[in-house]
C-alpha positions as CSV (number, residue, x, y, z in Angstrom):
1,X,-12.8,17.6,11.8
2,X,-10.3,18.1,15.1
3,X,-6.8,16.6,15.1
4,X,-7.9,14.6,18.3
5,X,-10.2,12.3,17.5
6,X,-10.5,9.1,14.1
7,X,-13.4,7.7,13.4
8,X,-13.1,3.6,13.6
9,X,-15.3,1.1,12.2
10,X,-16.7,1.0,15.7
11,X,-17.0,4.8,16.7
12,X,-13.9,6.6,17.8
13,X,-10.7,6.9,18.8
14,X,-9.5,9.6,21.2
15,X,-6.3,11.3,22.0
16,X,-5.9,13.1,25.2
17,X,-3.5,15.4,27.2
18,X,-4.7,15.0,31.2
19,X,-4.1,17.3,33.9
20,X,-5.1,15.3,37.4
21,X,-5.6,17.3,40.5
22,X,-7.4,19.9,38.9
23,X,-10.4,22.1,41.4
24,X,-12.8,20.5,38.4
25,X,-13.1,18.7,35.6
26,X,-13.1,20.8,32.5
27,X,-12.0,20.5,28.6
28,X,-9.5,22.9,28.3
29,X,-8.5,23.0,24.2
30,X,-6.3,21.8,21.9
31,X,-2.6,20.9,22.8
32,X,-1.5,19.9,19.6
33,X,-3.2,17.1,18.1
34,X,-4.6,15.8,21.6
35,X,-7.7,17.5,23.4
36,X,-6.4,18.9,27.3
37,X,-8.8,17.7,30.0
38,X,-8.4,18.9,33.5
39,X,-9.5,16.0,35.7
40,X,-10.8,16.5,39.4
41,X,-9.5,13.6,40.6
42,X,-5.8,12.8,42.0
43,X,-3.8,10.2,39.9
44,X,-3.9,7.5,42.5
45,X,-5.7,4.2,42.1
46,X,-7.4,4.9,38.4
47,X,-9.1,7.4,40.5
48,X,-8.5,10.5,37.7
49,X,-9.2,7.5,34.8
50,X,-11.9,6.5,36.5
51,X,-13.1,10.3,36.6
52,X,-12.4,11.1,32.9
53,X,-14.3,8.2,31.1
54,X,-17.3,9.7,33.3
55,X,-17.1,12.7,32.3
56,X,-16.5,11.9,28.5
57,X,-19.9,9.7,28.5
58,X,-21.7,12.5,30.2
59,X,-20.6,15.6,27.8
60,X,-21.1,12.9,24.9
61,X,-24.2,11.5,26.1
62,X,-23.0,8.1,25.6
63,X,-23.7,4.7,28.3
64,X,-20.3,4.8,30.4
65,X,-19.4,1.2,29.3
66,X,-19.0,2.8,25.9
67,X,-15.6,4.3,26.6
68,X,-12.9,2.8,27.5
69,X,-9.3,3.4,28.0
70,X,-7.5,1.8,25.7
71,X,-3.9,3.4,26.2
72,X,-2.0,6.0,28.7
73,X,-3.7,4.4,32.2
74,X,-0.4,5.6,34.2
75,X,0.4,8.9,31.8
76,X,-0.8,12.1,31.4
77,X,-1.1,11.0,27.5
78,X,-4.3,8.9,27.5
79,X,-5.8,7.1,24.5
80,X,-9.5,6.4,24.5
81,X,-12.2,4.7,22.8
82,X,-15.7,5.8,22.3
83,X,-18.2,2.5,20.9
84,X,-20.7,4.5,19.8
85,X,-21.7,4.7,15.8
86,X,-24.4,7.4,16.4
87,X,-24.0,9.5,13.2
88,X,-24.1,13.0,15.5
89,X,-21.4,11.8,17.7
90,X,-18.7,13.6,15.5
91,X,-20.3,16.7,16.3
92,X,-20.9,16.3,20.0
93,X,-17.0,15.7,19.5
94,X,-16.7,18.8,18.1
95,X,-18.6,20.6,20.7
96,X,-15.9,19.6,23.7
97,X,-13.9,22.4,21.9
98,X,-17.0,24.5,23.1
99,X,-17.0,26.2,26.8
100,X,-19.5,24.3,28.7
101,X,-22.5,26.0,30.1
């Protein structure tokens, strides 16, 4: 199991390191104990937030209204939930540590 993410008694909990502005949105790797996302969205208006929990629900294949942000909306340290209790969903975790196709 990765140093970024706890299970809950209602999914997950995430810790993130952002980097807005980016040419796309990518996982990048490990910074510690936080997972390094390069958004594709500037950091103005939850635009890059907004981005982010988009692109987690699509690379987890979970509804978007099953993550939220739950800490970090105006840092580059971001905090977010995933509401999902599927019992594969710690592996499609571990498979954002995986290059994308």
């Amino acid at each position: 199991m990765s140093s970024f993410y706890l299970r809950t008694c209602q999914g997950y909990i995430l810790r993130l390191q952002i980097v807005p502005g980016a040419s796309r949105t990518e996982v990048v790797g490990l910074q510690g104990d936080r997972l390094k996302v390069r958004v594709a969205a500037a950091p103005e208006k939850g635009a890059a937030n907004r981005e982010l929990l988009a692109f987690l629900a699509r690379r987890l294949g979970v509804p978007k209204n099953a993550v939220r942000l739950l800490g970090g909306a105006s840092s580059r340290a971001k905090v977010v939930e995933l509401l999902d209790l599927s019992p594969d969903l710690g592996g499609r975790l571990e498979e954002l540590l995986r290059p994308s196709a």
